[in-house]
C-alpha positions as CSV (number, residue, x, y, z in Angstrom):
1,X,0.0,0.0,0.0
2,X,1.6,3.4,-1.0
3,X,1.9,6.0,1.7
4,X,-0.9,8.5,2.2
5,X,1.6,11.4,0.6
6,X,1.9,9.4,-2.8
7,X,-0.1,10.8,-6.0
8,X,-2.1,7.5,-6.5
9,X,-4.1,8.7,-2.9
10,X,-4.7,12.3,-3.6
11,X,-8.7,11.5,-3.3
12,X,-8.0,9.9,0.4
13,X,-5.5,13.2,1.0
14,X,-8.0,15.5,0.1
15,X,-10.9,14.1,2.2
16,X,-8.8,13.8,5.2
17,X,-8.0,17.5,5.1
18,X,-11.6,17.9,4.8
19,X,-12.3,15.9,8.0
20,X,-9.4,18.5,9.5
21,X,-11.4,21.4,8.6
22,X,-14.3,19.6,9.9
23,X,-12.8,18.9,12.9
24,X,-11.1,22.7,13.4
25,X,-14.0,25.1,12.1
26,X,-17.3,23.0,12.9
27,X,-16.9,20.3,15.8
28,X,-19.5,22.1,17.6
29,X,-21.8,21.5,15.0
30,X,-21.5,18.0,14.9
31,X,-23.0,14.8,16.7
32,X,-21.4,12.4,18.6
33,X,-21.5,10.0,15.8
34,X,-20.0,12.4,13.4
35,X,-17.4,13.1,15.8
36,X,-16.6,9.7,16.6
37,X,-16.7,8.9,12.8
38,X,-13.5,11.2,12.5
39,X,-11.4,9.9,15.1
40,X,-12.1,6.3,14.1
41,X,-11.5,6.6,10.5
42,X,-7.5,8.2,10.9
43,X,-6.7,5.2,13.1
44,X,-7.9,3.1,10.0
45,X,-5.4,0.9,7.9
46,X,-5.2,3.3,4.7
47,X,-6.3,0.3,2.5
48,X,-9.8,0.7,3.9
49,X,-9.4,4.5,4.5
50,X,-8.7,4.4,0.3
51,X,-11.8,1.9,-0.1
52,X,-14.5,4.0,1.9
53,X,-13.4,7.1,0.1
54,X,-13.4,5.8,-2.9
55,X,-17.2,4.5,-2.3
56,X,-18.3,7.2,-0.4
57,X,-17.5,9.3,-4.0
58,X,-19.1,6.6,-6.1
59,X,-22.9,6.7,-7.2
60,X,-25.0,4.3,-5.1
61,X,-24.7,2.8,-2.0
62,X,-24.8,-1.1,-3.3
63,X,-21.5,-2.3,-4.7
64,X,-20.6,-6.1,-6.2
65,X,-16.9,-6.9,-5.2
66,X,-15.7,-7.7,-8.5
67,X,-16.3,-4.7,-9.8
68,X,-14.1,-2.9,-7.6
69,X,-10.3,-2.9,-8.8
70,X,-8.1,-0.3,-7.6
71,X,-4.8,-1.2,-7.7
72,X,-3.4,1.3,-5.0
73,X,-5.5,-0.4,-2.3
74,X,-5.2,-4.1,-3.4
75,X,-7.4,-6.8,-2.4
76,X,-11.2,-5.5,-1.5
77,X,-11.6,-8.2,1.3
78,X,-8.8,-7.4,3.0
79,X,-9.6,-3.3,2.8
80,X,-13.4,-4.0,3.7
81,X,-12.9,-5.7,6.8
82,X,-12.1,-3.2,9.3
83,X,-15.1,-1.0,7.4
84,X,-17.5,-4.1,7.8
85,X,-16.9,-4.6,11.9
86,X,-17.5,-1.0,12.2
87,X,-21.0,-1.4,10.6
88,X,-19.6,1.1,8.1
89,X,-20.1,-1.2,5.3
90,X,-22.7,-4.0,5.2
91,X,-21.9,-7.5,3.5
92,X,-24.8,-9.1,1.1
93,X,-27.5,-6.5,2.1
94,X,-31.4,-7.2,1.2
95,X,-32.2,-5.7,-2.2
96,X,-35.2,-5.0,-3.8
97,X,-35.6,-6.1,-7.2
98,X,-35.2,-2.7,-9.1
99,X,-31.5,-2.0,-6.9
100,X,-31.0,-6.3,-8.2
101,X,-31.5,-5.1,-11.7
102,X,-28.8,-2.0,-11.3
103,X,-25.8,-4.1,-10.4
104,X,-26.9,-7.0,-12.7
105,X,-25.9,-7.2,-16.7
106,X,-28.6,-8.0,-18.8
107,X,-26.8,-11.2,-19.9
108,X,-26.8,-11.8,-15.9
109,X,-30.5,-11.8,-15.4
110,X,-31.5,-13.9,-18.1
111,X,-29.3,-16.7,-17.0
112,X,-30.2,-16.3,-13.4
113,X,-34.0,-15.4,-14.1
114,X,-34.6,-17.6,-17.3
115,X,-37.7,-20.0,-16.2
116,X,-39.5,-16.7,-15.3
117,X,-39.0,-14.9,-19.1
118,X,-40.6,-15.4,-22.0
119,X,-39.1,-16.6,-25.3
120,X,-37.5,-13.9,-27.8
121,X,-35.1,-11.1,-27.6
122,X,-35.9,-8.5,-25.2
123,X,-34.0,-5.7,-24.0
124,X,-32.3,-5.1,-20.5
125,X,-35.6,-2.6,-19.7
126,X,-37.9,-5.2,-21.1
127,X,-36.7,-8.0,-19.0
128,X,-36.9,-5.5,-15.7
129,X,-40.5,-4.2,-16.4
130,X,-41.2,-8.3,-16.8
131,X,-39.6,-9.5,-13.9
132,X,-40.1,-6.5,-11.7
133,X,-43.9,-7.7,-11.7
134,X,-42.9,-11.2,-10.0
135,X,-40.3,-10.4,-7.6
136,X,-41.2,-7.6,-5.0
137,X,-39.8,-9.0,-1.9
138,X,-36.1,-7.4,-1.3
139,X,-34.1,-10.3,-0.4
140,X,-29.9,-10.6,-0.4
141,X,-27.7,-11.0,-3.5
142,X,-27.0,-14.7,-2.3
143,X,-30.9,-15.6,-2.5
144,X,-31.2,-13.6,-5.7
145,X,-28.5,-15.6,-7.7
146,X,-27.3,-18.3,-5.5
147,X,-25.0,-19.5,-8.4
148,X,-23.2,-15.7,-8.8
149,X,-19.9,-15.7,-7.9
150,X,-19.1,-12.1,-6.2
151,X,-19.7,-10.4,-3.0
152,X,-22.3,-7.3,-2.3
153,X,-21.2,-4.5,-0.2
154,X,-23.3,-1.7,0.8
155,X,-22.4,2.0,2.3
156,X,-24.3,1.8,5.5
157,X,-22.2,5.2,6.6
158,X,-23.2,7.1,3.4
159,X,-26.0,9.8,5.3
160,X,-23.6,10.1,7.7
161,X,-20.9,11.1,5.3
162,X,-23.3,13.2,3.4
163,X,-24.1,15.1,6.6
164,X,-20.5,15.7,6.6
165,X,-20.4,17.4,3.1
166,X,-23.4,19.5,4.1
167,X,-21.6,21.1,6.7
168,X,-18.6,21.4,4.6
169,X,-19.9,22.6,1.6
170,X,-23.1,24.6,3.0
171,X,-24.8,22.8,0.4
172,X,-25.2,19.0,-0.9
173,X,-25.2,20.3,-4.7
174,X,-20.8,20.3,-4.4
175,X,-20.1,16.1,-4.4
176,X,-16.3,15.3,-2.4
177,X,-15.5,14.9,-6.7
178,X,-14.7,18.8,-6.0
179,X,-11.7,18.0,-4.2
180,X,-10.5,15.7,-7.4
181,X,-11.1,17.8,-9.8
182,X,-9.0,20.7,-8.1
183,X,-6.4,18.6,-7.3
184,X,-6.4,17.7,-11.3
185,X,-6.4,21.1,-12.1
186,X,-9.5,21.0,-13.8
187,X,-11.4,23.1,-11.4
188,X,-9.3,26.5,-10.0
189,X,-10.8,28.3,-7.1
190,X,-9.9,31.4,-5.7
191,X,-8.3,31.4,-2.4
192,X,-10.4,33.6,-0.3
193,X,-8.7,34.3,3.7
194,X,-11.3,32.4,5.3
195,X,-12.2,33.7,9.4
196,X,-12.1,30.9,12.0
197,X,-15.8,31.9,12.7
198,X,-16.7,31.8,8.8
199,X,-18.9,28.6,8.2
200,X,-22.1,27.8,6.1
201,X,-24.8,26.6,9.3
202,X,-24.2,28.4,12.8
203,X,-25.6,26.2,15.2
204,X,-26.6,22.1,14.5
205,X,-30.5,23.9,14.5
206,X,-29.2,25.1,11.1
207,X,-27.9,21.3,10.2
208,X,-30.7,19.6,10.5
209,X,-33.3,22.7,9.2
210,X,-31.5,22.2,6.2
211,X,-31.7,18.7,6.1
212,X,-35.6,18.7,6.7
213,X,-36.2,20.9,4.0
214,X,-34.3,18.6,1.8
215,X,-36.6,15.7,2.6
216,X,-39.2,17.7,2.1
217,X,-38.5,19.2,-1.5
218,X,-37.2,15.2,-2.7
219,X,-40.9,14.0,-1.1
220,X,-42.7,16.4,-3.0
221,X,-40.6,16.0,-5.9
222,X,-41.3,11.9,-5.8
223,X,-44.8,12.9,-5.7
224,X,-46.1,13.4,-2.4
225,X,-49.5,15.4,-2.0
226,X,-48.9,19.3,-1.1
227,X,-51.1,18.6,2.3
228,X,-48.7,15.8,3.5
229,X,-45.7,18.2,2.3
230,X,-47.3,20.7,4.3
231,X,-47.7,18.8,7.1
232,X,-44.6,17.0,7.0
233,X,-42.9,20.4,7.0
234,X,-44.7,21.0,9.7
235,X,-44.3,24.5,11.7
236,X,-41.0,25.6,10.3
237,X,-39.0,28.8,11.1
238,X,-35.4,29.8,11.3
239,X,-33.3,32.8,11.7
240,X,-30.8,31.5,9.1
241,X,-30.9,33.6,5.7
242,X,-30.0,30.7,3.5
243,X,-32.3,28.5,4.9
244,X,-35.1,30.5,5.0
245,X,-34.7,31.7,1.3
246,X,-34.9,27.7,0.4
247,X,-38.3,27.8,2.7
248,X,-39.6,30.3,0.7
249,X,-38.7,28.8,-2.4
250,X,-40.2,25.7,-1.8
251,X,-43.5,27.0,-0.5
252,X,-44.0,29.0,-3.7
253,X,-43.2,25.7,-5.5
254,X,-46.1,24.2,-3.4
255,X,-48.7,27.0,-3.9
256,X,-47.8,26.5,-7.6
257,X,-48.8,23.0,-7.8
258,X,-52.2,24.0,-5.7
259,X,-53.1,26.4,-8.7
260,X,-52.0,24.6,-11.4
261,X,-54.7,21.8,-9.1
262,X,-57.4,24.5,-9.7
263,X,-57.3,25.2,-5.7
264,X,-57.0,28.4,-5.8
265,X,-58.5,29.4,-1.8
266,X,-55.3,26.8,-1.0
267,X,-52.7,28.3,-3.2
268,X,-53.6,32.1,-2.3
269,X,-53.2,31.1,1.2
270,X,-49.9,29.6,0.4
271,X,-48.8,32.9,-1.7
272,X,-49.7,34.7,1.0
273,X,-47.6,32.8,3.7
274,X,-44.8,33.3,1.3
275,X,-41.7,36.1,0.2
276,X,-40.9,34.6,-2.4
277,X,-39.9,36.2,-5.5
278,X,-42.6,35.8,-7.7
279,X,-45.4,35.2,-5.0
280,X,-47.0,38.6,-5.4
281,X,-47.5,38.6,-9.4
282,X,-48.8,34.8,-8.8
283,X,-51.3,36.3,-6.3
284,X,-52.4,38.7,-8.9
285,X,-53.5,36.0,-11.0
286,X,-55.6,34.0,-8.6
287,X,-57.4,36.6,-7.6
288,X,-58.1,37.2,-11.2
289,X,-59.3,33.2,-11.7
290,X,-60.9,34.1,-8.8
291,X,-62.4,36.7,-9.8
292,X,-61.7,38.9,-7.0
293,X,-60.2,42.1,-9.9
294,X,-60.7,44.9,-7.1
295,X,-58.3,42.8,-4.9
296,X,-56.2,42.2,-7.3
297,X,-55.7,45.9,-9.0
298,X,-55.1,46.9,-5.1
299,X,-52.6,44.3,-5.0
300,X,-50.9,45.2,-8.6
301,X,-50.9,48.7,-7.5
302,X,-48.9,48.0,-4.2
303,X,-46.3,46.1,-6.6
304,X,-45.9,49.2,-9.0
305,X,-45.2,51.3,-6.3
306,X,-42.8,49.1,-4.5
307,X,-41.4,46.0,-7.4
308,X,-39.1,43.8,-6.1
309,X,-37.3,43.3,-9.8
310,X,-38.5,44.8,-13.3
311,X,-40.1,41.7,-14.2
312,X,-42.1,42.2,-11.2
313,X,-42.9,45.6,-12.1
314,X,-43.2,44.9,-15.9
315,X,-46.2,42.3,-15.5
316,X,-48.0,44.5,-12.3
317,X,-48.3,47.5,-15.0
318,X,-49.6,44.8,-17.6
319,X,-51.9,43.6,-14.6
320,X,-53.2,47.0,-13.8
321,X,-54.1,47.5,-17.8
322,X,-56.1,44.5,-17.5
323,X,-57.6,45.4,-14.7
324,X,-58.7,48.6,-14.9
325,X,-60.2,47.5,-18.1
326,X,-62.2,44.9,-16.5
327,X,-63.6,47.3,-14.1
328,X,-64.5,50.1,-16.4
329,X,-62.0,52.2,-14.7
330,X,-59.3,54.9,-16.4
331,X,-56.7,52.7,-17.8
332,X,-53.0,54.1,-16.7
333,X,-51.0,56.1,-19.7
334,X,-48.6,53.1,-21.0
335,X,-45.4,53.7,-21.2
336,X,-43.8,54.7,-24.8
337,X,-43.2,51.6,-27.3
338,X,-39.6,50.6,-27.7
339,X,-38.6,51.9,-31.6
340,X,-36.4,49.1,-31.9
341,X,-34.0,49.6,-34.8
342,X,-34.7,46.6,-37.1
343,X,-32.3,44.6,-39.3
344,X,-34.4,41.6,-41.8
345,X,-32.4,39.3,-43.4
346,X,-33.3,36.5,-45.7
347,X,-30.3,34.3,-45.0
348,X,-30.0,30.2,-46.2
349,X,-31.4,27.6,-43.5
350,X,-28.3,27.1,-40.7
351,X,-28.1,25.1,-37.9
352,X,-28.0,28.2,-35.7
353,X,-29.6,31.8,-36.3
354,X,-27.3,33.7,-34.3
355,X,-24.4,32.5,-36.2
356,X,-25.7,32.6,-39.5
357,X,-26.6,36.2,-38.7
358,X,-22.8,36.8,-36.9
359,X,-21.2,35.5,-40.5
360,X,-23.2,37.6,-42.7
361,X,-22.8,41.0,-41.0
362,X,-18.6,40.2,-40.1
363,X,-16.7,42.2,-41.6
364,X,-12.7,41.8,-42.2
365,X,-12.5,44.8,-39.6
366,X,-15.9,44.7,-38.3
367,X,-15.8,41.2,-36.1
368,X,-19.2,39.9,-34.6
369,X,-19.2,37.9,-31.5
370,X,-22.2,35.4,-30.1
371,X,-21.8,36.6,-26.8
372,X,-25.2,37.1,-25.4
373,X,-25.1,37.4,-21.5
374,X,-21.5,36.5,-21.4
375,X,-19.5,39.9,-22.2
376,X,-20.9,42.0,-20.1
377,X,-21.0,39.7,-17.2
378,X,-17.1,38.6,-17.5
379,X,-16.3,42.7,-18.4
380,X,-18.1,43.0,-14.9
381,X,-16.3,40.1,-13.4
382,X,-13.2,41.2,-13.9
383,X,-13.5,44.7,-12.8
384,X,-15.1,43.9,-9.7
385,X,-13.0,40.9,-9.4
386,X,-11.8,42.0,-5.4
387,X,-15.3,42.6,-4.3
388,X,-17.2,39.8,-5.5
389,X,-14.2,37.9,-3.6
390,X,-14.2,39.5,-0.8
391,X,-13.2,37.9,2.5
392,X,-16.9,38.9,4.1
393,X,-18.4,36.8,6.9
394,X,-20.2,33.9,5.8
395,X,-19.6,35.0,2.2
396,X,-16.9,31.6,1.8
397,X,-16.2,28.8,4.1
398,X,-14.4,26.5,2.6
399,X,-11.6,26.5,-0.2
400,X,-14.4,25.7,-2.9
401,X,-16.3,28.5,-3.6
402,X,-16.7,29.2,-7.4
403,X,-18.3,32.1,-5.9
404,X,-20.1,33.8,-2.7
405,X,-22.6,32.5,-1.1
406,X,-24.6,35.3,-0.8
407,X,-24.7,36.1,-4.3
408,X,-28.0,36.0,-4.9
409,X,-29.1,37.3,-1.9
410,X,-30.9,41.2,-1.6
411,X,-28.0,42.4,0.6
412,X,-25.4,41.2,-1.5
413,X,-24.2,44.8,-3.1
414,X,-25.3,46.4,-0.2
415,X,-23.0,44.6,2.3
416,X,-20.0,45.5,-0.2
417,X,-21.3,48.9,-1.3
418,X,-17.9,50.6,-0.6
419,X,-16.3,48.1,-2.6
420,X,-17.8,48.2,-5.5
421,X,-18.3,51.7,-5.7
422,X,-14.3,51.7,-5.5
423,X,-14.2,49.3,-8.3
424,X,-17.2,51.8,-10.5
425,X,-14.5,54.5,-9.8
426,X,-11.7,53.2,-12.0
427,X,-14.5,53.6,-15.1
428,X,-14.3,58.0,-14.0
429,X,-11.0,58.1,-13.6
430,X,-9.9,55.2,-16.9
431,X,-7.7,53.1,-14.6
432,X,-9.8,50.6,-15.4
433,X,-8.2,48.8,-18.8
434,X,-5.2,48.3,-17.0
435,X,-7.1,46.7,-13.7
436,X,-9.4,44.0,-15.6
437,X,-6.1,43.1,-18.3
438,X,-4.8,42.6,-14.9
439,X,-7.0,40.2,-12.8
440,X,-7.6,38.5,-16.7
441,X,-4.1,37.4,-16.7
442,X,-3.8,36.7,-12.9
443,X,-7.1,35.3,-12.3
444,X,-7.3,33.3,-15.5
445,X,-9.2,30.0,-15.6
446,X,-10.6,30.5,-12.0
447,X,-14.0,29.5,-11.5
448,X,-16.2,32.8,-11.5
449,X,-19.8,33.2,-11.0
450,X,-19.4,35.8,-13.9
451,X,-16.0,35.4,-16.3
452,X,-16.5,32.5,-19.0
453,X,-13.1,31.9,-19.8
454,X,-13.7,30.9,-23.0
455,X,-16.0,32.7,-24.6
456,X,-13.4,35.6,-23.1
457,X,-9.7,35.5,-24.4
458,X,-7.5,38.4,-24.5
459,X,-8.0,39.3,-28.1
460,X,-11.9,39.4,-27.7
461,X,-11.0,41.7,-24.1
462,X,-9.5,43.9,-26.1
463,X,-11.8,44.6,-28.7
464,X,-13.8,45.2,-26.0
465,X,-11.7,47.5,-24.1
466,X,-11.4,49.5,-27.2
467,X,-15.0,49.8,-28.3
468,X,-17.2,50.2,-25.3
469,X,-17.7,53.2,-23.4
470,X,-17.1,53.4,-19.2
471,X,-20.2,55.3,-19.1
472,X,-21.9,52.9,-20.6
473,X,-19.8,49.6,-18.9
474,X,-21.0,51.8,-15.9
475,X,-24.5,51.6,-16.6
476,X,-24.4,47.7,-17.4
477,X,-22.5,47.0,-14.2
478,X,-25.2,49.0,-12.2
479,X,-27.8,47.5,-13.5
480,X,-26.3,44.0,-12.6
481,X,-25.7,45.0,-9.1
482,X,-29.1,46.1,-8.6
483,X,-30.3,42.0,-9.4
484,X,-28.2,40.1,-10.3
485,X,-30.4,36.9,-10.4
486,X,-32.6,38.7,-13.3
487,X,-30.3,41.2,-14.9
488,X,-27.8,38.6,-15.8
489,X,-29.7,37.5,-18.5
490,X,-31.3,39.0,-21.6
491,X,-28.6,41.0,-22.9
492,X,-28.2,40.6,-26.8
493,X,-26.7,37.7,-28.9
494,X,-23.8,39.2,-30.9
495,X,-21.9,42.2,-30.6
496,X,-20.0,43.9,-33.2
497,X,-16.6,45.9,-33.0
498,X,-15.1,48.1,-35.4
499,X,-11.8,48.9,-32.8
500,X,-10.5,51.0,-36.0
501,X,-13.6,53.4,-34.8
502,X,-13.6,52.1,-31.4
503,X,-17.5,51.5,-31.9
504,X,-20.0,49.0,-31.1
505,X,-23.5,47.6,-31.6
506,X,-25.1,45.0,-30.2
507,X,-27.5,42.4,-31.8
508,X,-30.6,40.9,-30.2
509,X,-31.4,38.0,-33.0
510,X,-35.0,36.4,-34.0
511,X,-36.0,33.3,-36.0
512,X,-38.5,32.8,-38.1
513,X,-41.4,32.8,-35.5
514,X,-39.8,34.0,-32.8
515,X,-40.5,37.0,-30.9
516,X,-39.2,39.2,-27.8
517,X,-39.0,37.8,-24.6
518,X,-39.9,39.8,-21.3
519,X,-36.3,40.1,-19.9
520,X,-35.0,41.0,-23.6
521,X,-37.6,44.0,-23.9
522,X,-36.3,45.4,-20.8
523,X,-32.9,45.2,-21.8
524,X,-33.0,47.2,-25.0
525,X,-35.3,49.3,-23.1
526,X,-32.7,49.8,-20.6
527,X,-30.1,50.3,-23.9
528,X,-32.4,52.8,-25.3
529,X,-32.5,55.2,-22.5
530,X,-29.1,54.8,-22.3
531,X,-28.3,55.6,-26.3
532,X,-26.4,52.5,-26.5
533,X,-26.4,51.3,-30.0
534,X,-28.9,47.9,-30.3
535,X,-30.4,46.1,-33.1
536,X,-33.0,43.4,-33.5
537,X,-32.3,41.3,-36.5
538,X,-35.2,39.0,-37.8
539,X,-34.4,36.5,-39.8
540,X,-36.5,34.1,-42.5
541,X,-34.9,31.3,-43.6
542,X,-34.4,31.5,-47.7
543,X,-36.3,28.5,-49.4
């Protein structure tokens, strides 16, 4: 067996560092089990340390011996044994049929199951739909195929494990893969000073309100009724930000499936009990099925004078148009159509519109680029580069972050307001080229909730440092930072430099058929008011 140091264990080096900075930044979080997991698994031989990594970061919990070969830990009898008198493992656990018919090849189960399968050719899901029908007891692999020669082991420890990477991570959407691929050098993160006191969950409350939430989301999402969701969910509250966005979240979910039930009385209740984004506008509409319009219009109103987001805004004002309509009241002065200035092109049938449009309107000095919501969001990326990372509590934990944790949050610019606004400055005073050719060169390739690497190489920087105006990167970057969830998307498809003129335009492109989304309109509204140069291009396909 190598030593824990060689390069063939990097996965088992890697988790045990991750059991250290369990052990250093959260120990008060955990359980006595949890705790007593880490202390037993050091003292381990590193054969079965290697073999419960390596199942622990494998798909499934039910595993047939001879399919495990790693030649760094050797034989898998000799590595399981310590795992299987801690319980950590089980040997030749009950199955039911469909976990049988995962492990087996179909070759396997028509030997093993032939007396029970009718004659002719079927495929691997043919024979499971056949046999599922006639074997619904779970019984062990031995009963199963008594003439198979291999050896089931099963992850009895995996939920303990996983409530390991929860408090890790803050999240059970990052696998323990994360640490492989960054010790590859596939994934780079940036190393962000992370406080003693910095950690995803504060208490073990946090821990396990995460975890119930989970169940209750995968329950619903396996089908359970929105009542026994509801009541499963029970009387939850927390003082935990993160958490209670995902409570939200899922009750709108809930109240979604209640209206799209017809039960309206139910889902209104539910909108109600929710802050949601995106509860208020769905309220509007119930009360409109319901048809409750005075309630409604008072509602719309209240979201017009306070939106949470321009799409919130944007259908209230369509709301209020309706409504007042409905109720033979004034109808509000609509705001001024968007002039859009229109390219149509009759171009020959492509695999993909925006390219076919970027080809014909290239120019030897006049590039286009199908950039849509990637320019300006790496251009904003790499300005603000030292605030998005900053070292802020809670914003990072661990040394996996592709990017804060608060991101998405409504306090997110405003707990780094200063910093930003220092970032902004370098558009006044033009110091700005130099500081995002900078962080591209020293910050390339690290994972970035905003810079696409590849769809943003020096050459393409450049055009774009030559052709775009601060005021107007200004007014892009603002308008991010004001939502970033929604204003991250809708931006044009293609933009077009001419760095001889140190020009732009941008191109919003349409198929035959298509039309403007919502989030597109306000965009080129937003470009409009601004005077930046925009263009929707409609295309028809030449016969």
């Amino acid at each position: 067996m190598p030593a824990l140091d060689a390069p063939e264990l990097y996965y088992l080096a890697n988790f045990r560092k991750a059991l250290d900075w369990l052990d250093t930044h959260h120990r008060e979080l955990m359980d006595a089990a949890e705790q007593a997991f880490i202390a037993s698994f050091i003292q381990l031989p590193l054969p079965a340390q290697a073999l419960l990594v390596r199942l622990v970061m494998r798909k499934g919990v039910h595993f047939r011996a001879s399919k495990l070969s790693y030649a760094e830990i050797g034989a898998i009898d000799n590595a399981a044994a310590p795992l299987l008198e801690l319980d950590w493992l089980i040997d030749d656990a009950a199955l039911t049929f469909d976990e049988l018919g995962a492990l087996l090849l179909k070759d396997e189960l028509a030997a093993h199951f032939a007396a029970d399968l009718p004659r002719g050719a079927l495929k691997k899901s043919e024979l499971l739909a056949h046999l599922r029908e006639l074997h619904v007891e779970p019984r062990s692999l031995t009963d199963w195929c008594p003439h198979l020669e291999d050896r089931l082991l099963s992850l009895a420890i995996g939920p303990l494990c996983d409530r390991l990477r929860l408090m890790f991570f803050g999240n059970l959407a990052q696998a323990w893969s994360e640490f492989v691929l960054a010790d590859l050098g596939i994934f780079r993160y940036e190393q962000v000073p992370i406080t003693p006191g910095s950690r995803g969950f504060r208490s073990r409350q946090d821990v396990d309100d995460y975890l119930h939430l989970r169940l209750c989301r995968d329950a619903f999402d396996a089908g359970m009724a929105v009542t026994e969701v509801l009541q499963l969910l029970g009387d939850f509250a927390t003082d935990n930000p993160h958490i209670g966005e995902r409570h939200q979240r899922l009750l709108l979910r809930l109240a979604q499936q209640l209206e799209r039930a017809g039960e309206l009385e139910s889902a209104l209740t539910l909108y109600r009990d929710t802050s949601a984004v995106g509860s208020r506008q769905r309220q509007i509409r119930v009360l409109e099925r319901l048809g409750r319009d005075a309630e409604a219009l008072a509602l719309a109103e209240q979201v017009i004078d306070s939106p949470y987001n321009g799409e919130e805004a944007q259908l209230a004002e369509r709301a209020r148009t309706r409504l007042c309509r409905r109720l033979a009241l004034p109808t509000p002065a609509r705001a001024a159509k968007l002039v859009e200035d229109r390219i149509d092109l009759r171009l020959p049938r492509a695999a993909s519109v925006e390219l076919a449009v970027a080809a014909y309107l290239a120019g030897p000095d006049a590039p286009v680029h199908y950039v849509e919501n990637t320019l300006i969001c790496g251009l904003f990326g790499l300005l603000c580069w030292e605030a998005i990372f900053a070292p802020l509590p809670g914003a990072f934990f661990h040394p996996f972050h592709a990017g804060p944790v608060d991101l998405h949050r409504a306090d997110f610019h405003a707990r780094r307001s200063e910093l930003f606004a220092a970032c902004l400055a370098r558009l006044d005073d033009g110091s700005y080229i130099e500081a995002m050719r900078r962080t591209h060169a020293e910050k390339f390739g690290i994972q970035s909730p905003f810079v696409f690497w590849e769809l943003l190489d020096a050459e393409r920087l450049e055009q774009a440092l030559a052709c775009l105006p601060p005021a107007h990167l200004g007014a892009w970057f603002r308008r991010l930072l004001a939502d970033i969830r929604e204003n991250r998307a809708g931006m044009p498809d293609l933009i077009q430099f001419w760095p001889a003129e140190r020009r732009y335009r941008m191109i919003e492109v349409k198929g035959p058929g298509d039309r403007l989304q919502d989030n597109q309109k306000r965009w080129l509204a937003f470009c409009a008011e601004h005077g930046m140069p925009v263009s929707v291009c409609y295309v028809e396909w030449a016969e």
